[in-house]
N, CA, C and O atoms as a CHARMM CRD file, in Angstrom:
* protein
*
  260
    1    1 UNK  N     73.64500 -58.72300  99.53000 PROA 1      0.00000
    2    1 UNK  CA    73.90300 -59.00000  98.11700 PROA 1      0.00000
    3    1 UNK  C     73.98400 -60.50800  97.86400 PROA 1      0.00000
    4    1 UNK  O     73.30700 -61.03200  96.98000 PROA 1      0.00000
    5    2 UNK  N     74.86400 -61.23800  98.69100 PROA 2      0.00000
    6    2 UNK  CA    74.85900 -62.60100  98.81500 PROA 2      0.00000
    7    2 UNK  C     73.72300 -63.06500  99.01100 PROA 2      0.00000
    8    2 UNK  O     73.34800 -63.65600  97.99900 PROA 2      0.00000
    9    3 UNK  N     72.94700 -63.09000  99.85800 PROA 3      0.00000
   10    3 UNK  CA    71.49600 -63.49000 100.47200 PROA 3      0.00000
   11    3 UNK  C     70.36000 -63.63800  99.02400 PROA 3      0.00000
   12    3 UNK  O     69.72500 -64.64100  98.69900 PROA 3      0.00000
   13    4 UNK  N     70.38300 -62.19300  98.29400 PROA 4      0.00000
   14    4 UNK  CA    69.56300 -62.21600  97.32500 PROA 4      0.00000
   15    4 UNK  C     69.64500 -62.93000  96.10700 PROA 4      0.00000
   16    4 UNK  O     68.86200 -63.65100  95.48800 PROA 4      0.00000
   17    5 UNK  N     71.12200 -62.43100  95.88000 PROA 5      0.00000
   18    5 UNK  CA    71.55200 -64.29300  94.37500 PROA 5      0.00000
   19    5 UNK  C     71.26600 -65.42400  94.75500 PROA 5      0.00000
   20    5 UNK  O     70.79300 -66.25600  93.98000 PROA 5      0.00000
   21    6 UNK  N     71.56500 -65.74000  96.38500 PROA 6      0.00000
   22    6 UNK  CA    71.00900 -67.03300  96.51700 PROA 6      0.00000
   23    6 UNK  C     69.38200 -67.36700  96.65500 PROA 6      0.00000
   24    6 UNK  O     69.01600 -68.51300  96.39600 PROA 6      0.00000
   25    7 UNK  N     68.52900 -66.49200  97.01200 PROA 7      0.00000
   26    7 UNK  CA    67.19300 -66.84100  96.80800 PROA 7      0.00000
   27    7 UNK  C     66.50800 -66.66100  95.37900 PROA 7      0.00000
   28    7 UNK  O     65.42400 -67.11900  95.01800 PROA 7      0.00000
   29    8 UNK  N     67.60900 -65.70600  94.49500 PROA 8      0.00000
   30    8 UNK  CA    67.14700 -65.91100  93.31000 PROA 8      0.00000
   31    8 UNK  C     67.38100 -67.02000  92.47500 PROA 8      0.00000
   32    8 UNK  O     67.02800 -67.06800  91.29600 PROA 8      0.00000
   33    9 UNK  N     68.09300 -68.08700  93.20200 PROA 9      0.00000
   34    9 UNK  CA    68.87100 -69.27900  92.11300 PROA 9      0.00000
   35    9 UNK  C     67.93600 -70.05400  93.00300 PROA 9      0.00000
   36    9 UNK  O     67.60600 -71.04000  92.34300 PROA 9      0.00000
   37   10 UNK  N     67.24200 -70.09700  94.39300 PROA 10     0.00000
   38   10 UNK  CA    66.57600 -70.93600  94.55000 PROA 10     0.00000
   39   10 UNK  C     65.22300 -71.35100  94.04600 PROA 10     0.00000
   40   10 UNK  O     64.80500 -72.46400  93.72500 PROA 10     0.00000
   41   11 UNK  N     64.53800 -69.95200  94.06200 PROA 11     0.00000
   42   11 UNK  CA    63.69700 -69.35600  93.21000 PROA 11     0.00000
   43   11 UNK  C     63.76400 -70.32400  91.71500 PROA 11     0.00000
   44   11 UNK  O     62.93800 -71.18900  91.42300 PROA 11     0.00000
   45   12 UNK  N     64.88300 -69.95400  90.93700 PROA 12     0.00000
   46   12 UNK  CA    64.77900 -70.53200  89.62600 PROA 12     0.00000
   47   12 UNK  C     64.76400 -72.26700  89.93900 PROA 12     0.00000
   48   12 UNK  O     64.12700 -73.14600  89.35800 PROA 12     0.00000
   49   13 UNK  N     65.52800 -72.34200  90.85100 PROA 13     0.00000
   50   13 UNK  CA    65.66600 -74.09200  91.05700 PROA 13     0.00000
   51   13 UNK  C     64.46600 -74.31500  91.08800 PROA 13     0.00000
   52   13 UNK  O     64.09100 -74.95700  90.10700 PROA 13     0.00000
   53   14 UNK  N     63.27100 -73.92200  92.18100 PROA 14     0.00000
   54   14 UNK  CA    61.81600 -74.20700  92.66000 PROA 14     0.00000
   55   14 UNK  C     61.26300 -74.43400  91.19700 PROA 14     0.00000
   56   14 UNK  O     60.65200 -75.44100  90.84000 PROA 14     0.00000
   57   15 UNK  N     61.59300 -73.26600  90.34700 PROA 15     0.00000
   58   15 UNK  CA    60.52100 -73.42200  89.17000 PROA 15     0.00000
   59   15 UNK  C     60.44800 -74.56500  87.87200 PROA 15     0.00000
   60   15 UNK  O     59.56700 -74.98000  87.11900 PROA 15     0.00000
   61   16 UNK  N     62.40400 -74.89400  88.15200 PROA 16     0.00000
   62   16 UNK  CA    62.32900 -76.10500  87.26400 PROA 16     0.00000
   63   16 UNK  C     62.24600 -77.09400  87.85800 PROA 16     0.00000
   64   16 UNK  O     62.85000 -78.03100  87.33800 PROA 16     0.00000
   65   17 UNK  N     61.77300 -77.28700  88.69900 PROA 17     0.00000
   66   17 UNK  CA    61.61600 -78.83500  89.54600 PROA 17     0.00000
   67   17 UNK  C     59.85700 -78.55800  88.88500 PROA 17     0.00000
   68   17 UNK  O     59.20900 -79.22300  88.07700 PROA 17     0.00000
   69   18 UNK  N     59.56000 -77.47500  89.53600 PROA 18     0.00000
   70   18 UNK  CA    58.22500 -77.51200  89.16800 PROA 18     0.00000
   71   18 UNK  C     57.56100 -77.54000  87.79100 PROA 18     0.00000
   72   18 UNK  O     56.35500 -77.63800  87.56100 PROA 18     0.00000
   73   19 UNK  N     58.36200 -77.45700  87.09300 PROA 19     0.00000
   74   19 UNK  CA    58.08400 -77.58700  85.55500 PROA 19     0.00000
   75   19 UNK  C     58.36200 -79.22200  85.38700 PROA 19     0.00000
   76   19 UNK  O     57.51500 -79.88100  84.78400 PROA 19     0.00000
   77   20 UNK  N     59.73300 -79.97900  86.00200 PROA 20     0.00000
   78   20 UNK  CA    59.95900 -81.04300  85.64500 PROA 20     0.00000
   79   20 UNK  C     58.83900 -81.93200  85.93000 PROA 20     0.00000
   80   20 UNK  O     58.43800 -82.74000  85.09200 PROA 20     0.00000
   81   21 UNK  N     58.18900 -81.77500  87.38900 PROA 21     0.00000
   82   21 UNK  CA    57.34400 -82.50500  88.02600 PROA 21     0.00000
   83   21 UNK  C     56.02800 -82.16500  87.18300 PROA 21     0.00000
   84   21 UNK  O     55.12700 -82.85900  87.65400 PROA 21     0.00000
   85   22 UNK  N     55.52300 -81.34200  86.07600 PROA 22     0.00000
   86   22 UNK  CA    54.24000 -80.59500  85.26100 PROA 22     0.00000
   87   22 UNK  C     54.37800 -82.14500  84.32100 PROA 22     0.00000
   88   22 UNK  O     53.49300 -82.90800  83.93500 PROA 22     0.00000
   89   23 UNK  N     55.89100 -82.20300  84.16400 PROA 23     0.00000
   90   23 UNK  CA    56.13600 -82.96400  82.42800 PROA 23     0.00000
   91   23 UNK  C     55.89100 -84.33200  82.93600 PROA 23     0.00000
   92   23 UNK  O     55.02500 -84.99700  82.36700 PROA 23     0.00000
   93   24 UNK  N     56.49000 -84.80100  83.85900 PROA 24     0.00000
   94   24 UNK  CA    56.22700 -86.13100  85.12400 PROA 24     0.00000
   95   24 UNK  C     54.63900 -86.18900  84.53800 PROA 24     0.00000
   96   24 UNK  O     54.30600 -86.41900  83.37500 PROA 24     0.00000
   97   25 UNK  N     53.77500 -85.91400  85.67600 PROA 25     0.00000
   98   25 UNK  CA    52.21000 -85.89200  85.59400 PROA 25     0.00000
   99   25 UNK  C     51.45600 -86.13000  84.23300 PROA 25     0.00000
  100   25 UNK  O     50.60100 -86.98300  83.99900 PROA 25     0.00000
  101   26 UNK  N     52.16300 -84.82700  83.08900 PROA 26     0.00000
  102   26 UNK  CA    51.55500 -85.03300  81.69500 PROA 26     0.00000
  103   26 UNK  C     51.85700 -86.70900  81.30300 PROA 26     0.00000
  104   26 UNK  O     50.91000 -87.47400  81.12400 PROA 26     0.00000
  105   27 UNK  N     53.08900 -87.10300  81.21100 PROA 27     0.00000
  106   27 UNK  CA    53.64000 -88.29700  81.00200 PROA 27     0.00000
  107   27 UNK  C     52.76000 -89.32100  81.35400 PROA 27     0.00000
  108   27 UNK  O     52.57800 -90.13100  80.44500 PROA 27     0.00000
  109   28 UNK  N     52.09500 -89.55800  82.50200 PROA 28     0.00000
  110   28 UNK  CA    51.44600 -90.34800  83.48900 PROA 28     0.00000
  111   28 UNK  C     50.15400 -90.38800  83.25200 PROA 28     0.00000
  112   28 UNK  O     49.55900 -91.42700  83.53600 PROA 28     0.00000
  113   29 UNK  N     49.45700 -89.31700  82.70200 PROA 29     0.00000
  114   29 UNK  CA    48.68500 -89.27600  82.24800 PROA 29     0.00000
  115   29 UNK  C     48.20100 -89.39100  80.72100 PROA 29     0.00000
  116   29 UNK  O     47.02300 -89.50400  80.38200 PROA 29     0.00000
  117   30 UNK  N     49.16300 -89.35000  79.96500 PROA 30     0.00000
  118   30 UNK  CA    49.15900 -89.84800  78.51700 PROA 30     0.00000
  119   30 UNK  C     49.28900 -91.06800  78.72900 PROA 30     0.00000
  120   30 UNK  O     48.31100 -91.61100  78.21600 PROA 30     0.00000
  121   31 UNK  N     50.35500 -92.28500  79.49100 PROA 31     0.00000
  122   31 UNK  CA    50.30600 -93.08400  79.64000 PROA 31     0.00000
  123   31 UNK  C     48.76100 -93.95500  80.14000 PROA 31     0.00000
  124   31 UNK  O     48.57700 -95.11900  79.78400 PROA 31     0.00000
  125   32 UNK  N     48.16800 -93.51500  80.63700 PROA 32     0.00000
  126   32 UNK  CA    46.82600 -94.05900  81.43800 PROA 32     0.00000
  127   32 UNK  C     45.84200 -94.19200  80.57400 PROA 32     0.00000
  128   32 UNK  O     45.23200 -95.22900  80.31300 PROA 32     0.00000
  129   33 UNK  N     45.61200 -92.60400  79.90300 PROA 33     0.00000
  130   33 UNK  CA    44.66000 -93.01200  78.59800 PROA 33     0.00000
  131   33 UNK  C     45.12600 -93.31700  77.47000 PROA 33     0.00000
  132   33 UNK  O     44.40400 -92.88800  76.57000 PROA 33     0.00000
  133   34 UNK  N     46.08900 -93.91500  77.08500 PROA 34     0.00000
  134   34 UNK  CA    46.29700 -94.91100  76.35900 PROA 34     0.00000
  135   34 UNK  C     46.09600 -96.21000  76.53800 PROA 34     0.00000
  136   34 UNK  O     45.80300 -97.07700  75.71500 PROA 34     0.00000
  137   35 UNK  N     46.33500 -96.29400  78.04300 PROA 35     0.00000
  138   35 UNK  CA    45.75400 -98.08800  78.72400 PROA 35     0.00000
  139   35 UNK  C     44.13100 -97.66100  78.59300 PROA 35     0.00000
  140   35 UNK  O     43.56000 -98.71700  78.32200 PROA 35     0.00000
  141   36 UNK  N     43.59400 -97.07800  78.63200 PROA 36     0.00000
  142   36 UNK  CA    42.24000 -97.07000  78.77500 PROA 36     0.00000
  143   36 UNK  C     42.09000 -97.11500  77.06800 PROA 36     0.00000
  144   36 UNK  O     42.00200 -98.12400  76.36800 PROA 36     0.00000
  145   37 UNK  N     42.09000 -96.01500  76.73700 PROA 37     0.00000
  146   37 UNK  CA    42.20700 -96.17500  74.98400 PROA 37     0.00000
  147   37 UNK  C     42.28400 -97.53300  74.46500 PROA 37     0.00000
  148   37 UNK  O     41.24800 -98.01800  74.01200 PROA 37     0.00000
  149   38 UNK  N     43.59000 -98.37000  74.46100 PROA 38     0.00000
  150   38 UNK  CA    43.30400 -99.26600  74.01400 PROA 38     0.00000
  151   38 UNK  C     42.54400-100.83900  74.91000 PROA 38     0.00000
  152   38 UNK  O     42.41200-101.96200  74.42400 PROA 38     0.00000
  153   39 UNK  N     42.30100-100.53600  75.80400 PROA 39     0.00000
  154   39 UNK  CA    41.47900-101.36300  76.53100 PROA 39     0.00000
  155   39 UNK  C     39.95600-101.24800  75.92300 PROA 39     0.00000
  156   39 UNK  O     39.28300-102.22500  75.59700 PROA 39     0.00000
  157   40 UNK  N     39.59200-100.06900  75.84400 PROA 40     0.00000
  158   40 UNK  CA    38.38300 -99.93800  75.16100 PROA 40     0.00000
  159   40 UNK  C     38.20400-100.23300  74.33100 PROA 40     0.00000
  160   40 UNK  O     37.09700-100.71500  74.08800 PROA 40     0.00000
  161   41 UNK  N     39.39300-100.11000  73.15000 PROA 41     0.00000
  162   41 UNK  CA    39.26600-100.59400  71.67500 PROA 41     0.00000
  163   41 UNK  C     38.82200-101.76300  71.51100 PROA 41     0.00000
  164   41 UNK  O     37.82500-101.98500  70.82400 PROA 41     0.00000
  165   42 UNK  N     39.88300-103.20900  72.46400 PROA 42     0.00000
  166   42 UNK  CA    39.91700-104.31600  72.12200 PROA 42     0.00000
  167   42 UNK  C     38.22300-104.75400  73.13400 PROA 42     0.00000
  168   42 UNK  O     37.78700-105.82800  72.71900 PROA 42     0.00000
  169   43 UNK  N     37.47000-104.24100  74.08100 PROA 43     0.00000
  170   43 UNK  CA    36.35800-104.62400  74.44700 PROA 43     0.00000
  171   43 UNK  C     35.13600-104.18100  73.43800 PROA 43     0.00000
  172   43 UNK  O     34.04500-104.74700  73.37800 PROA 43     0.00000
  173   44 UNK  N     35.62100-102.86800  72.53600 PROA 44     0.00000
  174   44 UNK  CA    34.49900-102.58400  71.46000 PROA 44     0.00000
  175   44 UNK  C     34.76000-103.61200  70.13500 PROA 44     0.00000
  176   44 UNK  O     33.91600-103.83800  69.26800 PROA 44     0.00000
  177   45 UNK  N     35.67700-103.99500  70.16800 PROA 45     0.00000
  178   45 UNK  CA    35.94000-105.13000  68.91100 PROA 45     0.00000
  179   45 UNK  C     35.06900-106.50600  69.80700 PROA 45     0.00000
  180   45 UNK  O     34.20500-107.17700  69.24300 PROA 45     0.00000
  181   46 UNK  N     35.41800-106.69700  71.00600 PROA 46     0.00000
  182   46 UNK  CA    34.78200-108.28900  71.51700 PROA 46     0.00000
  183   46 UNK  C     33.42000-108.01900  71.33300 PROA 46     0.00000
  184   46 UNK  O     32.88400-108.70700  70.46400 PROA 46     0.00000
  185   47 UNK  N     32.83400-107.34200  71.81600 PROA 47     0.00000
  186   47 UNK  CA    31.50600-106.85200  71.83700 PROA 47     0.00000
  187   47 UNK  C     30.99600-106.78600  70.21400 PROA 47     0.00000
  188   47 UNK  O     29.94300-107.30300  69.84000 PROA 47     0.00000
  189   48 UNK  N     31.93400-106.05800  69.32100 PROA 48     0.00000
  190   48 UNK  CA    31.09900-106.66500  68.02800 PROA 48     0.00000
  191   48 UNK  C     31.07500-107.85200  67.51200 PROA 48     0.00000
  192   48 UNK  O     30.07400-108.38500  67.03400 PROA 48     0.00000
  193   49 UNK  N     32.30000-108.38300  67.58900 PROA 49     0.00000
  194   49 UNK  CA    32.41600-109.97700  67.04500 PROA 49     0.00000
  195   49 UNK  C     31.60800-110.85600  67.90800 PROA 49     0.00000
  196   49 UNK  O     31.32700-111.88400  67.29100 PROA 49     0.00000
  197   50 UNK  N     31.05000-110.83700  69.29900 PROA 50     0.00000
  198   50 UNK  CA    30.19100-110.98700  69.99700 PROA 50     0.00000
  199   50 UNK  C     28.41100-110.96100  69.60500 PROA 50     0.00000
  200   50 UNK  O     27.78700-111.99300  69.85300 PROA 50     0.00000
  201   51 UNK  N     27.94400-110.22000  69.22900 PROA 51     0.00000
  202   51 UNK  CA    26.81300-109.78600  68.47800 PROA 51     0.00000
  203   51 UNK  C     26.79100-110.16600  67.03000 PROA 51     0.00000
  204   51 UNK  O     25.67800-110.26700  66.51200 PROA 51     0.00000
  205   52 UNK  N     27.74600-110.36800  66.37200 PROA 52     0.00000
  206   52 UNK  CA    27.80100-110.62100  64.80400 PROA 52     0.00000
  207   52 UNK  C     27.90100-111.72300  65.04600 PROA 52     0.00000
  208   52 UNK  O     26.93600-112.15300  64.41400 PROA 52     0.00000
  209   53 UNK  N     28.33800-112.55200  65.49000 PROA 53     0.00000
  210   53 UNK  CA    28.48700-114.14700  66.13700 PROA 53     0.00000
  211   53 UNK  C     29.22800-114.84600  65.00800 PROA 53     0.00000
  212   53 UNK  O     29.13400-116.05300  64.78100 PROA 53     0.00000
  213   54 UNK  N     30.19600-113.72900  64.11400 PROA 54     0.00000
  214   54 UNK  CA    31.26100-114.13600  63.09200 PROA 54     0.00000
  215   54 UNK  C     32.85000-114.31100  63.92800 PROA 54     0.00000
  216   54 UNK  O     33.17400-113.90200  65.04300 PROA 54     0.00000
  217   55 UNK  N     33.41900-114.85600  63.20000 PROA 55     0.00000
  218   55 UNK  CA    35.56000-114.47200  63.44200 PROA 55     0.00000
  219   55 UNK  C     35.81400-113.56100  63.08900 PROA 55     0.00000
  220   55 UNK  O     35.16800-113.10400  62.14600 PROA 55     0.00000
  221   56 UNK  N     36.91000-112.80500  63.67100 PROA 56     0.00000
  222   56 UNK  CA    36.97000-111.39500  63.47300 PROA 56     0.00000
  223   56 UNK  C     37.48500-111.30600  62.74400 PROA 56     0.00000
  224   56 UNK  O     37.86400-110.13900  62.84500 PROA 56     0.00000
  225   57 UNK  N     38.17400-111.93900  61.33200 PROA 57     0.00000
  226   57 UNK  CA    38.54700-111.43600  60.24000 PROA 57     0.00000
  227   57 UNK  C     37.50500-111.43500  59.39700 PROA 57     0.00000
  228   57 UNK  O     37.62000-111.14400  58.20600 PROA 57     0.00000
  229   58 UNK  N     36.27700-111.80300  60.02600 PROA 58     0.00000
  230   58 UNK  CA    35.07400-111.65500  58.04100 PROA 58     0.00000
  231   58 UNK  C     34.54000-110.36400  57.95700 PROA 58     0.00000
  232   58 UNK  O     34.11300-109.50500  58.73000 PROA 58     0.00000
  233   59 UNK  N     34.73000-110.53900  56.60700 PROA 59     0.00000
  234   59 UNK  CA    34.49000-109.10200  55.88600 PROA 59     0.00000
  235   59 UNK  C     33.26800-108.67300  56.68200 PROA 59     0.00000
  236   59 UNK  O     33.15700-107.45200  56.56700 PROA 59     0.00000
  237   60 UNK  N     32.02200-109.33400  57.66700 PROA 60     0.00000
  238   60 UNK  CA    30.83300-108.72500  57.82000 PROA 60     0.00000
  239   60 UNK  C     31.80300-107.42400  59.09000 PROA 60     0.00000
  240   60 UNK  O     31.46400-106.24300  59.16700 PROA 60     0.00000
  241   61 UNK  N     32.73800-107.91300  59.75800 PROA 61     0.00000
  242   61 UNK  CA    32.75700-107.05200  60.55200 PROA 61     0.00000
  243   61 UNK  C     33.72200-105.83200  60.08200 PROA 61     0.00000
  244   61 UNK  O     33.75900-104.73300  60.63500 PROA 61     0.00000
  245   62 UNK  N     34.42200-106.19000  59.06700 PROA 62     0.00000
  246   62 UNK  CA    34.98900-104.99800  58.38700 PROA 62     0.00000
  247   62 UNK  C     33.93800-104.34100  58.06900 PROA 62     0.00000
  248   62 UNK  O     34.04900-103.30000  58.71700 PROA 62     0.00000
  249   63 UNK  N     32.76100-104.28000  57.33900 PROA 63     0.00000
  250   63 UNK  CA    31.83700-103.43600  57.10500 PROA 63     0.00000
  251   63 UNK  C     30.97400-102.82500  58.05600 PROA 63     0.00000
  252   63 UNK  O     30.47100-101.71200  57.90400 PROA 63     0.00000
  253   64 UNK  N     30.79500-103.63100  59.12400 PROA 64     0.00000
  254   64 UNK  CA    30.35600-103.47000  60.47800 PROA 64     0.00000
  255   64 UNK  C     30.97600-101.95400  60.83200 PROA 64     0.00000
  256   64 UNK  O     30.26400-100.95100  60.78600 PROA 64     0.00000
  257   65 UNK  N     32.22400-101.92400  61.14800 PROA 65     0.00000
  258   65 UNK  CA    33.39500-100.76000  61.19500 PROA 65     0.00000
  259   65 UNK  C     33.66300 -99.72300  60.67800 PROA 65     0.00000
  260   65 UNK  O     34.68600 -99.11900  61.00100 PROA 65     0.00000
């Protein structure tokens, strides 16, 4: 009787570690493509102001956008 409550509380322990460690990973990975996300952003902005051979506040590249 003893034996079995305790593998059933270990049981539940296993599953929230394993859920905690699911939310870990998601975290880590939202984090990453957001560094990529906005890494990309600011190289697709150089790259146009690059080619337009304007400053990046003139209206050509607002319309550009």
């Amino acid at each position: 009787m003893l034996t079995r409550s305790r593998a059933k509380l270990s049981a539940s322990f296993a599953e929230k570690s394993l859920s905690d460690n699911h939310l870990i990973v998601f975290k880590q990975y939202f984090f990453f493509m957001f560094i990529f996300f906005s890494v990309f952003v600011i190289f697709f902005c150089w790259i146009i102001s690059r080619n337009t051979k304007v400053d990046s506040l003139s209206p050509k590249v607002v319309t550009y956008l």
